[in-house]
C-alpha positions as CSV (number, residue, x, y, z in Angstrom):
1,X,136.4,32.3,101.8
2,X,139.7,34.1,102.1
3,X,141.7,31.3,103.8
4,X,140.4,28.6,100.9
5,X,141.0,31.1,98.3
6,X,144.9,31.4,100.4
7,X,144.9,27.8,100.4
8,X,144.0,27.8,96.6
9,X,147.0,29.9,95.5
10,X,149.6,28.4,97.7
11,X,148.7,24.7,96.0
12,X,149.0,26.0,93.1
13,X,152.2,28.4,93.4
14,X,153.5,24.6,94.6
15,X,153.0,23.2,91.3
16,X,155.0,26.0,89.4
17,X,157.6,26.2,91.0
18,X,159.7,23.9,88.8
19,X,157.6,24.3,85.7
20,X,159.0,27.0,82.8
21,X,155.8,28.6,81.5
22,X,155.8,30.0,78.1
23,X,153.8,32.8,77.1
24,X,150.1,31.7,75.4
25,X,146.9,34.1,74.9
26,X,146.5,34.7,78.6
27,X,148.3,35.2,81.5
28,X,146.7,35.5,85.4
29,X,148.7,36.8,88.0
30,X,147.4,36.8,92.1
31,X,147.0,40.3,93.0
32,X,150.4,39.7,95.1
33,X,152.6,38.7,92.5
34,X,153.7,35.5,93.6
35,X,151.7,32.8,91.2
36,X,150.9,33.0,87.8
37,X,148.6,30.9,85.1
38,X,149.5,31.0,81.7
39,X,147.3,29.3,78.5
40,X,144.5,29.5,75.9
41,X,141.2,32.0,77.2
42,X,138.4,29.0,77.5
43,X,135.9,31.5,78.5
44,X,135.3,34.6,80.9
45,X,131.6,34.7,82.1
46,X,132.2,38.4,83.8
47,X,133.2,36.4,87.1
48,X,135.6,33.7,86.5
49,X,137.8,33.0,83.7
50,X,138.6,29.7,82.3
51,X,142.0,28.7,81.3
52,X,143.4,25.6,79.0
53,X,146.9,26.0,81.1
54,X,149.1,23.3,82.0
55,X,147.5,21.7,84.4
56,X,144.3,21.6,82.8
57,X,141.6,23.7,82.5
58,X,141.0,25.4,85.4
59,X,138.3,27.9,86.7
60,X,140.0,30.9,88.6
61,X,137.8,33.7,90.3
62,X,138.7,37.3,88.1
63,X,138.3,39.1,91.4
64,X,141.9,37.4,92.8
65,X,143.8,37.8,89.8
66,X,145.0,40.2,86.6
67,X,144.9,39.2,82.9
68,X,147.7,40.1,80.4
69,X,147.9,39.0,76.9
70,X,146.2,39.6,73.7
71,X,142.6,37.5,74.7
72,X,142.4,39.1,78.1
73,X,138.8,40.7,78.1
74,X,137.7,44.4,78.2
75,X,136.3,44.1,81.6
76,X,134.8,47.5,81.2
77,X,132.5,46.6,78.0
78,X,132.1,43.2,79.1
79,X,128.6,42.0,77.7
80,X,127.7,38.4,78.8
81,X,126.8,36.0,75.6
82,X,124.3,32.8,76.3
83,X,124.4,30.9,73.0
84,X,121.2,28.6,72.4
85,X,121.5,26.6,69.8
86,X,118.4,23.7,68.5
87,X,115.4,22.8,66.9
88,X,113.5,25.1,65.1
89,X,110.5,24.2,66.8
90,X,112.1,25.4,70.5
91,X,114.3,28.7,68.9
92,X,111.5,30.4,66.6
93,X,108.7,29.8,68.4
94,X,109.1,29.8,72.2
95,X,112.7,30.9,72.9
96,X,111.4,34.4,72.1
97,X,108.6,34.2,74.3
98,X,110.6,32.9,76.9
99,X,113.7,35.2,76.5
100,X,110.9,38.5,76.2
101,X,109.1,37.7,79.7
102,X,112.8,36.8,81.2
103,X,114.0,40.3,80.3
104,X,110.8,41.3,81.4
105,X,110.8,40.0,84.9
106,X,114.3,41.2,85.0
107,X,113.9,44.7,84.4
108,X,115.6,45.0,81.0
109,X,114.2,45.5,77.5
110,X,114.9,42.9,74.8
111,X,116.2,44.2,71.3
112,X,115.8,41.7,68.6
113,X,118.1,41.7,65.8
114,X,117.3,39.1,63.1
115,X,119.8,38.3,60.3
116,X,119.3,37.1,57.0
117,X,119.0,33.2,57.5
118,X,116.4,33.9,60.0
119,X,118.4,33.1,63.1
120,X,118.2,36.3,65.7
121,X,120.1,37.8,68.5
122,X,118.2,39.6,71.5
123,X,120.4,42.5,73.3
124,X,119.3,42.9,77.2
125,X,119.5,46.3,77.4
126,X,119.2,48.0,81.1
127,X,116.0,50.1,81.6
128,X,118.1,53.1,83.5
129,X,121.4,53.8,81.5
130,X,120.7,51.9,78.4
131,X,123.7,50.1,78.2
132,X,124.0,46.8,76.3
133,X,124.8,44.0,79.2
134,X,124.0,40.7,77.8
135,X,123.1,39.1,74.6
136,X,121.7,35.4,74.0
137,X,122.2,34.4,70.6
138,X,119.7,31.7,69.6
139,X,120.4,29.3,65.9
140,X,118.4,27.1,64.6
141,X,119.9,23.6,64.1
142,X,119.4,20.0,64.2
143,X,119.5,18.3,67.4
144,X,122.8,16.2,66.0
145,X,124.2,19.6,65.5
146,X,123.1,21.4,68.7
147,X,124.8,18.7,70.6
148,X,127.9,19.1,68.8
149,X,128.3,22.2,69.4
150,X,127.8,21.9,73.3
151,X,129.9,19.1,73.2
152,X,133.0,21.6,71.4
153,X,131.8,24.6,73.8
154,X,130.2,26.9,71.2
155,X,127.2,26.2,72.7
156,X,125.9,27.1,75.9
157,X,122.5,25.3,75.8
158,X,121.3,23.0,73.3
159,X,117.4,22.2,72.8
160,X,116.2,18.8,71.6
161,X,112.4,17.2,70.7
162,X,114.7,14.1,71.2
163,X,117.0,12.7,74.8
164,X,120.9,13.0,74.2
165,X,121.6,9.9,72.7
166,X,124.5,6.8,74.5
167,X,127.2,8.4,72.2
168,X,126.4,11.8,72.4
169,X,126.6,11.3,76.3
170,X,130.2,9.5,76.1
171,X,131.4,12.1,73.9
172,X,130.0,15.0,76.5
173,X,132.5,12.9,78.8
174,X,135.4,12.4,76.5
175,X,135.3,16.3,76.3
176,X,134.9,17.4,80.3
177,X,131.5,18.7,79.6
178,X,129.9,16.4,82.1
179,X,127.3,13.5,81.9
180,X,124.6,15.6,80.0
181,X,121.4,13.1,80.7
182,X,122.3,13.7,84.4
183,X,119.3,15.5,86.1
184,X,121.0,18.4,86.9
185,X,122.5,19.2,83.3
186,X,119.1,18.1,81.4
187,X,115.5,19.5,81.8
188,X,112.4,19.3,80.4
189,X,111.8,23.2,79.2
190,X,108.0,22.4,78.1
191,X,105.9,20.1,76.4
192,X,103.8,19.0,73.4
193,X,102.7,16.1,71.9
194,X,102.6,14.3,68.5
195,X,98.7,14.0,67.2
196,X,96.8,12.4,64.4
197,X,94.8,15.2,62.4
198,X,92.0,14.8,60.3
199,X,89.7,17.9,58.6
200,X,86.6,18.7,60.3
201,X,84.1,17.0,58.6
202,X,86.2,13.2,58.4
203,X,83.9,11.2,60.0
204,X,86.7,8.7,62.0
205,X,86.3,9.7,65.5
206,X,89.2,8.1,66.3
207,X,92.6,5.6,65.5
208,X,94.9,2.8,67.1
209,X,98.6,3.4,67.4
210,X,98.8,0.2,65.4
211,X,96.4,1.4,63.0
212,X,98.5,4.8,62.9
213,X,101.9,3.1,62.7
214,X,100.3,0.9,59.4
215,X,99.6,4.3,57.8
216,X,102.8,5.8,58.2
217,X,104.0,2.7,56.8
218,X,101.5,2.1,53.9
219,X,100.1,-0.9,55.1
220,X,96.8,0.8,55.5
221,X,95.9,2.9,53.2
222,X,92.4,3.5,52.9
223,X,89.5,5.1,54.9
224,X,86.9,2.3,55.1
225,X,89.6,0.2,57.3
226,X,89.1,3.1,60.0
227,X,85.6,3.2,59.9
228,X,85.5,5.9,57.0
229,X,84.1,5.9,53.6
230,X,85.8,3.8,50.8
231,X,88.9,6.7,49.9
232,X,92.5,6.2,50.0
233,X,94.5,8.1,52.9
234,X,96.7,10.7,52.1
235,X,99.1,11.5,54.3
236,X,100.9,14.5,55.0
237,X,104.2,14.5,57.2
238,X,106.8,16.6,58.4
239,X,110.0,17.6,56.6
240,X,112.5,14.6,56.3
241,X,115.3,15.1,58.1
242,X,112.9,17.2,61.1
243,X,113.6,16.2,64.8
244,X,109.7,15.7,64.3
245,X,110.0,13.3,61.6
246,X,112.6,11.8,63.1
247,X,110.6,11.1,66.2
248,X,107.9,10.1,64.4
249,X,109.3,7.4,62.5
250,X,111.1,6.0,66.2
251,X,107.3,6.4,67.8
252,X,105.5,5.2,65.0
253,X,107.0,2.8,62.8
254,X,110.3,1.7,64.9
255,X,112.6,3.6,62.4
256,X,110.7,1.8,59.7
257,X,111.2,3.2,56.1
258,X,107.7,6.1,56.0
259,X,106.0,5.7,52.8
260,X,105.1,9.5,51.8
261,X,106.0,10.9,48.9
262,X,108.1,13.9,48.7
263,X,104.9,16.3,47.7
264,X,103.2,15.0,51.3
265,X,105.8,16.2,53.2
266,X,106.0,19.6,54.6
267,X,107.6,22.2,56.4
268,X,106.6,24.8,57.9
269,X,103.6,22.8,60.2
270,X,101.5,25.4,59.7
271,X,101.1,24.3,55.3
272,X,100.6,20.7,56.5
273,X,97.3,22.0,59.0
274,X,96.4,24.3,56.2
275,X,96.2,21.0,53.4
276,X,94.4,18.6,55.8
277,X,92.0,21.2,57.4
278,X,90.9,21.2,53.6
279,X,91.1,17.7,52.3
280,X,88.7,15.4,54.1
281,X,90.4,12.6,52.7
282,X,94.1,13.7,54.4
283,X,95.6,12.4,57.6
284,X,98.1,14.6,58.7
285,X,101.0,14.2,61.6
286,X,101.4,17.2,63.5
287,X,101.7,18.4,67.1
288,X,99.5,19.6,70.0
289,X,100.9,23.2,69.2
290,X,100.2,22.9,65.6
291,X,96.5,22.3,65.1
292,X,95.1,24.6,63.1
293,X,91.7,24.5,61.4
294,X,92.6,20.3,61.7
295,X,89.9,18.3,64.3
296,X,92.8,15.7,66.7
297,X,92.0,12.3,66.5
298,X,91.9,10.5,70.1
299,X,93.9,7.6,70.1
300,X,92.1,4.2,71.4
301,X,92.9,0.7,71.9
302,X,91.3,-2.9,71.9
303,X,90.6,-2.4,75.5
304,X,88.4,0.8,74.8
305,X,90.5,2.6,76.8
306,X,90.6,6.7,75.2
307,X,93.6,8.6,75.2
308,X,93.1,12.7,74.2
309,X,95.8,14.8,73.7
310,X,94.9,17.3,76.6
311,X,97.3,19.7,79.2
312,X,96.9,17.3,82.0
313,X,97.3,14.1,80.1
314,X,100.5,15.4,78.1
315,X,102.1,16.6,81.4
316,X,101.2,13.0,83.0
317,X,102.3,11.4,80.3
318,X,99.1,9.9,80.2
319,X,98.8,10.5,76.3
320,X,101.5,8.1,74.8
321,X,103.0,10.5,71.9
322,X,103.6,12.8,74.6
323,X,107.2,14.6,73.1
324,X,109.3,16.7,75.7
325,X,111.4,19.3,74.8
326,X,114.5,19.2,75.9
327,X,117.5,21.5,77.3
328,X,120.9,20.4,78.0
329,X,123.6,22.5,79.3
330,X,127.4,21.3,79.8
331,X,128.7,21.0,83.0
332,X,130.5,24.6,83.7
333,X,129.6,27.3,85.5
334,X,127.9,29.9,82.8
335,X,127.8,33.4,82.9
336,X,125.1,34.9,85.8
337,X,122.6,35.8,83.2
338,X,122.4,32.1,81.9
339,X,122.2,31.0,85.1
340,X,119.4,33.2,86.5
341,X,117.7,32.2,83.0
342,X,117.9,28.8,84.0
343,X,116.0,29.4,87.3
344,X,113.6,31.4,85.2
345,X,112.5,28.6,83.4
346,X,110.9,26.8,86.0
347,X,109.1,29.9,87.6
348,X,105.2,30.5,87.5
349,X,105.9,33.5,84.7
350,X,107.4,31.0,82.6
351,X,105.0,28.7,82.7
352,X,102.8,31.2,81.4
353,X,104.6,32.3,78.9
354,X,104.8,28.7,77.9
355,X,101.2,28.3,77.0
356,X,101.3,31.9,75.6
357,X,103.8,30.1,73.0
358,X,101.2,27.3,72.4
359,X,103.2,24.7,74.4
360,X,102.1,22.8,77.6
361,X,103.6,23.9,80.7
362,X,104.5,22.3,83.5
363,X,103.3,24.1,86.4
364,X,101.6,21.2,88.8
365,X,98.0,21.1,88.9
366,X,95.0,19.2,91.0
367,X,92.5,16.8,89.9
368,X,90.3,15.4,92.7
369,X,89.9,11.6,92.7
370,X,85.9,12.0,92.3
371,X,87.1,13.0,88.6
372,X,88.7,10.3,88.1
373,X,85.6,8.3,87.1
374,X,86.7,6.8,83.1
375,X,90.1,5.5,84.7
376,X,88.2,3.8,87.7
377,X,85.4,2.3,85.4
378,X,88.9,0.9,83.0
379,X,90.4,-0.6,85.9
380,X,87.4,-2.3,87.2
381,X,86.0,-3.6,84.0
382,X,89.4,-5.0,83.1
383,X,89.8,-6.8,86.8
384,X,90.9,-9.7,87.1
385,X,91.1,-12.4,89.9
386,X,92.1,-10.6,93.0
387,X,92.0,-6.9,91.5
388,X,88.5,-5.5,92.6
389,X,89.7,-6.2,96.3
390,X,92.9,-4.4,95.8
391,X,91.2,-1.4,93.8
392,X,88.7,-0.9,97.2
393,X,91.8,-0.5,98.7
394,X,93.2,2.1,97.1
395,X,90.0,3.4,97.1
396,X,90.1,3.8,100.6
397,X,93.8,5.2,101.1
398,X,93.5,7.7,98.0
399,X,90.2,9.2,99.5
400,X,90.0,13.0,99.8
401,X,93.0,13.2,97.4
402,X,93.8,15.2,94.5
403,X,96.0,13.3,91.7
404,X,98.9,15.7,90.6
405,X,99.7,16.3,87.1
406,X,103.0,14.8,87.0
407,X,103.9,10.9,86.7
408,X,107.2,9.1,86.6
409,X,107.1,6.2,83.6
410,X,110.2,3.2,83.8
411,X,111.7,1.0,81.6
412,X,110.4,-2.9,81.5
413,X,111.1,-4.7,84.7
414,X,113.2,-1.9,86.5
415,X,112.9,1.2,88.5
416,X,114.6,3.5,85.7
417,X,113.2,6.1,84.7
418,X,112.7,7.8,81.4
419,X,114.2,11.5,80.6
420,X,110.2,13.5,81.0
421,X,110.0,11.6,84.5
422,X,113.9,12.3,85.4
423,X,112.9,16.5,85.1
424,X,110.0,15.5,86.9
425,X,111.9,15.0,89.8
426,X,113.4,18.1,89.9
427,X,110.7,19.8,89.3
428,X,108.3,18.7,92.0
429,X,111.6,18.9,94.0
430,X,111.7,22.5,93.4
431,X,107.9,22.5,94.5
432,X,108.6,21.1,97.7
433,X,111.7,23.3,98.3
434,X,109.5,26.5,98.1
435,X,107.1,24.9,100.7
436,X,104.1,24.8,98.1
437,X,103.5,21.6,100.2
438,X,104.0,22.5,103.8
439,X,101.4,20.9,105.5
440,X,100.2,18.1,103.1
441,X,100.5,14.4,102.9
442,X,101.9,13.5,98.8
443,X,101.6,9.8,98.1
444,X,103.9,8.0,95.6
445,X,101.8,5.8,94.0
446,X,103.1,2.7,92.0
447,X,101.4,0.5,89.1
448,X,102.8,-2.1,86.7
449,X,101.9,-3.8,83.2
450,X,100.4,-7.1,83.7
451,X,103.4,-9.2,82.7
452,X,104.2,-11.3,85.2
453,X,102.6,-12.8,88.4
454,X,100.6,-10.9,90.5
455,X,103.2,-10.6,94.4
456,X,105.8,-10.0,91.9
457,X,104.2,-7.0,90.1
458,X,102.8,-5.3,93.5
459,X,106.7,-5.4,95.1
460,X,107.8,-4.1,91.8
461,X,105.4,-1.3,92.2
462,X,106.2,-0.9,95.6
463,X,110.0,-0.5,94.5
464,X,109.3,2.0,92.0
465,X,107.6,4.1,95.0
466,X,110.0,4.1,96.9
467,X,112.8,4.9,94.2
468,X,110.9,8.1,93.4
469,X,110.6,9.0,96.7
470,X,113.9,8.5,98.1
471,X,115.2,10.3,95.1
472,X,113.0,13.1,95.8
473,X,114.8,13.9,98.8
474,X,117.4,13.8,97.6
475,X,117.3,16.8,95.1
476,X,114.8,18.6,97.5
477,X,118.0,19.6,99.3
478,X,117.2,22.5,101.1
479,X,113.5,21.5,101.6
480,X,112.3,21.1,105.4
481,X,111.1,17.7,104.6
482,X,109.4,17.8,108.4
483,X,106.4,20.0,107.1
484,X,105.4,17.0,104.0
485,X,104.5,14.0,105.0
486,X,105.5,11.7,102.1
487,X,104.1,8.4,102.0
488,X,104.1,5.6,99.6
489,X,102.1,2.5,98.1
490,X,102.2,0.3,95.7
491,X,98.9,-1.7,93.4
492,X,101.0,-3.8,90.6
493,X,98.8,-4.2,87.3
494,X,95.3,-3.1,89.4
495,X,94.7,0.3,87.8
496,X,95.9,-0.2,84.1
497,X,95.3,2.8,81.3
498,X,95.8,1.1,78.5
499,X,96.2,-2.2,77.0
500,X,99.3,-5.1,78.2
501,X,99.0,-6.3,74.4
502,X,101.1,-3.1,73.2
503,X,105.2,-2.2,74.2
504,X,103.6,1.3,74.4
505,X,100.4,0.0,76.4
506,X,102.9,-1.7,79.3
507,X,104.9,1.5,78.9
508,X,101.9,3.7,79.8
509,X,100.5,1.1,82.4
510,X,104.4,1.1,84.4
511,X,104.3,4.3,86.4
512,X,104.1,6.5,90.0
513,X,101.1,9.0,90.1
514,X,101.6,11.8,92.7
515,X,98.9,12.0,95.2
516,X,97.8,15.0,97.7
517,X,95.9,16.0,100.5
C-alpha cells in the first residue's frame, strides 16, 4: 500500500513540475512537502477528499496529505452527511424505518429533526459519548428532480418508483457520475405493486388489464360491463404530477391522456382508500401498501389465468403491475456511513423492517413444486402440439425442488433484462456469496411467449438461462462457486402464466424462475 501510495505521489509531483498553481479553496500538501494539489473542495467523506484541481477531479486519501485554505474541513467535528433525496412514497414512509433499524443495528440512536415543509434530518448520535457523528438528510422530491440532483452532486442517493430514464443516464455520464442503470450503482430497495381497489361489498370479483386500462381512459365507464350492477364507475386516482400517476398512465394507458376529473384525484393515498372503502360504486388506483378498508381486485385474462397481488408473486414478478422502488447512487466513493448503509439494505434486519413499513421485501423464500398446482393445470390446459411431452419433462428434472421467489423478465426476442431482474442478480449473488446455498443444486430455468416457432423459442429460452447464469458468477465474486452446483434448462412457450394476446402477457410469459434442491 505504501509503495503504490509512493508511486502515486511521484506521478503526480511529475505533472507539476512545470505547471504554476494558483491558489483556489483548497490546497493538499504530501506529509513530505514535495507535491501539492490545489482547487475547488468537491467533497471530504472523513477519509478522502475530492478535488476539482487541474488535472481533474481527483480522489486523494486525507491520511497522506494536509489541507490549507478557507474550505479545508474541521477534521475534529467532522460529521458525515448522506443526502437522500426522492419520492414521497420511499422518504416518508420507509426511509425512517429503514434509517431507525440501521442506527439500530449500529449501535447509535437516531434523532429526528423535522422542519416545517415536512422534510426531516436524523442525527446518529453514538450510544457512549453522545456525540453527533453522522446525519442523513432525506427530501422529498420528484423523481425528475432527485436525479438532478445526483446528477449535480447534491445528492448522494436518489429513490425512484420509476428506472433512470436514456437521458438521465447520458447526463450521469456527461457529468463523471457513472452509468447509473449499471447494476452496481442501481438497486431495487423494496417493492410494491399497483392494484385495482373496489369497497367491500362491490360485487366484481375481478378485472382485465384491458378492461382496467379502458377505465383509466373512459372508455368503460360503467359497472354492468364488469359484471356489476348497472352504475357508472368513479374513479379515484393519484395526484397528477405523482411518480404513481405517472406510472400509471405508462402501465395503464401507454401515456394516454386519464380521464379523471380533478375532484377524483387525490393525495395523500390514504383519502383515496378512505373514499372507495365507502363508495361501492368507486374504483380506486392505489398500491399493495395502501389498501386500507378497500377489498384488491385480482387481475385475470381471456385465458383464465388469475394474477393476485401477493408477497411472492410481487417479488417474482409474477403479478404484472409489480412497481420497484428504486435507489441510484453516483459513481464515487461516499462517506463510510453511506456505504455501510448500503450493505444494510440488503441484510435480513432490513428486510424486516421493510415489511414493518408495509412494503414487500426481498428476502428469498421457498415454494415446493407440489404447490405449484394452478400454474401446472394453466400450462397443461393451454398445451399445444408437442407441449404436454415437454411439460413431463420438466416435470421430471424440477422434481423435489422448491421454486425461489425471484425471476429475471427480458425484453421481446432478447436476453436483456429489465431493471427488478437486473437487482435480482445481485441480490441472489449476495445470497450465494454468504454460502446460504452451499450444498444445493439452483436451476436457471427459461420460458418464452408463444411468438414464434417452437426450436426457435426453446434455444431462446435456453439462452436466456444461460445469460443469467453466467452473469451470476460474475457478480458472485467472492463466492466459492464449488459448493453450488448451478445448472440450467430451458422449455420455450410450455409453461405460460398468462395470455400471448397481451404486450404485458408475453412480458410476463418471457422469463428465468430460480429452482432449488
Amino acid at each position: 500500500m505504501l509503495a503504490c501510495r509512493t508511486a502515486f505521489w511521484a506521478v503526480l509531483l511529475f505533472l507539476l513540475q512545470s505547471v504554476t498553481v494558483v491558489a483556489q479553496d483548497v490546497t493538499l500538501t504530501s506529509r513530505d512537502g514535495s507535491v501539492t494539489i490545489s482547487g475547488a473542495l468537491v467533497g471530504y467523506d472523513g477519509e478522502f477528499y475530492r478535488v476539482d484541481s487541474t488535472y481533474g477531479v481527483l480522489t486523494v486519501d486525507g491520511s497522506g496529505v494536509v489541507c490549507s485554505g478557507p474550505a479545508c474541513p474541521d477534521l475534529t467535528a467532522y460529521i458525515a452527511e448522506i443526502r437522500i433525496f426522492g419520492e414521497a412514497q420511499i422518504t416518508q414512509r420507509l426511509m425512517p424505518v429503514l434509517i431507525e433499524t440501521f442506527a439500530e443495528r449500529q449501535g447509535y440512536s437516531a434523532l429526528r429533526r423535522v422542519t416545517d415543509d415536512g422534510n426531516f434530518t436524523y442525527a446518529l448520535i453514538e450510544t457512549a459519548s453522545g456525540r453527533e457523528s453522522s446525519r442523513f438528510i432525506v427530501r422529498t422530491k420528484s423523481s425528475d428532480e432527485a436525479f438532478a440532483d445526483l446528477v449535480a452532486e447534491e445528492a448522494d442517493m436518489a429513490l425512484s418508483l420509476r428506472e433512470v430514464a436514456t437521458n438521465e443516464v447520458m447526463a450521469g455520464l456527461e457529468a463523471g457520475i457513472g452509468r447509473l442503470d449499471a447494476h452496481n450503482q442501481s438497486r431495487v430497495l423494496a417493492l410494491d405493486a399497483i392494484v385495482p381497489v373496489v369497497a367491500p361489498e362491490n360485487p366484481v370479483r375481478g378485472v382485465s388489464l384491458a378492461d382496467l386500462s379502458k377505465i383509466v381512459t373512459a372508455e368503460l365507464t360503467n359497472w354492468q360491463d364488469l359484471g356489476g350492477v348497472e352504475a357508472p364507475i368513479f374513479l379515484q386516482m393519484p395526484a397528477p404530477g405523482s411518480a404513481l400517476a405517472t406510472v400509471v398512465a405508462q402501465r395503464l394507458a401507454g401515456n394516454a391522456v386519464l380521464a379523471v376529473q380533478e375532484s377524483q384525484r387525490h393525495d395523500p393515498l390514504a383519502d383515496l382508500v378512505d373514499i372507495v372503502a365507502k363508495d361501492p360504486f368507486s374504483l380506486g388506483i392505489t398500491t399493495l401498501s395502501e389498501l386500507g378498508g378497500t377489498r384488491p381486485l385480482p387481475l385475470v385474462d381471456n385465458c383464465g389465468y388469475i394474477s393476485t397481488a401477493i408477497a411472492d408473486a410481487v417479488k417474482a414478478e409474477d403479478y404484472p403491475l409489480t412497481t420497484p422502488l428504486f435507489l441510484y447512487v453516483p459513481q464515487r466513493r461516499l462517506p463510510a456511513v453511506g456505504r455501510d448503509f448500503l450493505r444494510f439494505t440488503r441484510s435480513p434486519a432490513a428486510q424486516f423492517a421493510i415489511r414493518r413499513a408495509g412494503f414487500v421485501d426481498q428476502a428469498l423464500t421457498e415454494t415446493p413444486i407440489k404447490n405449484q398446482g394452478n400454474r401446472l393445470s394453466n400450462a397443461i390446459r393451454a398445451a399445444g402440439p408437442g407441449d404436454l411431452g415437454v411439460l413431463q419433462d420438466m416435470m421430471t428434472a424440477l422434481d423435489g425442488f422448491n421454486r425461489l421467489s425471484i425471476s429475471f423478465r427480458f425484453d421481446g426476442g432478447s436476453a436483456v433484462y429489465d431493471g427488478q431482474s437486473r437487482s435480482n442478480v445481485g441480490l441472489l449473488a449476495q445470497a450465494i456469496e454468504a454460502g446460504l446455498y452451499d450444498g444445493r443444486t439452483l436451476i436457471f430455468v427459461g420460458f418464452s411467449d408463444g411468438e414464434g416457432a417452437a426450436d426457435a423459442n426453446r434455444k431462446l429460452s435456453m439462452m436466456r438461462a444461460n445469460a443469467v447464469r453466467d452473469d451470476l458468477i460474475k457478480q458472485a465474486a467472492t463466492a466459492d462457486l464449488s459448493r453450488t452446483r448451478l445448472d440450467v434448462l430451458g422449455y420455450g412457450a410450455s409453461m405460460p402464466m398468462a395470455c400471448d394476446d397481451t404486450d404485458w402477457g408475453r412480458g410476463i410469459n418471457r422469463r428465468v424462475e430460480v429452482w432449488v434442491r
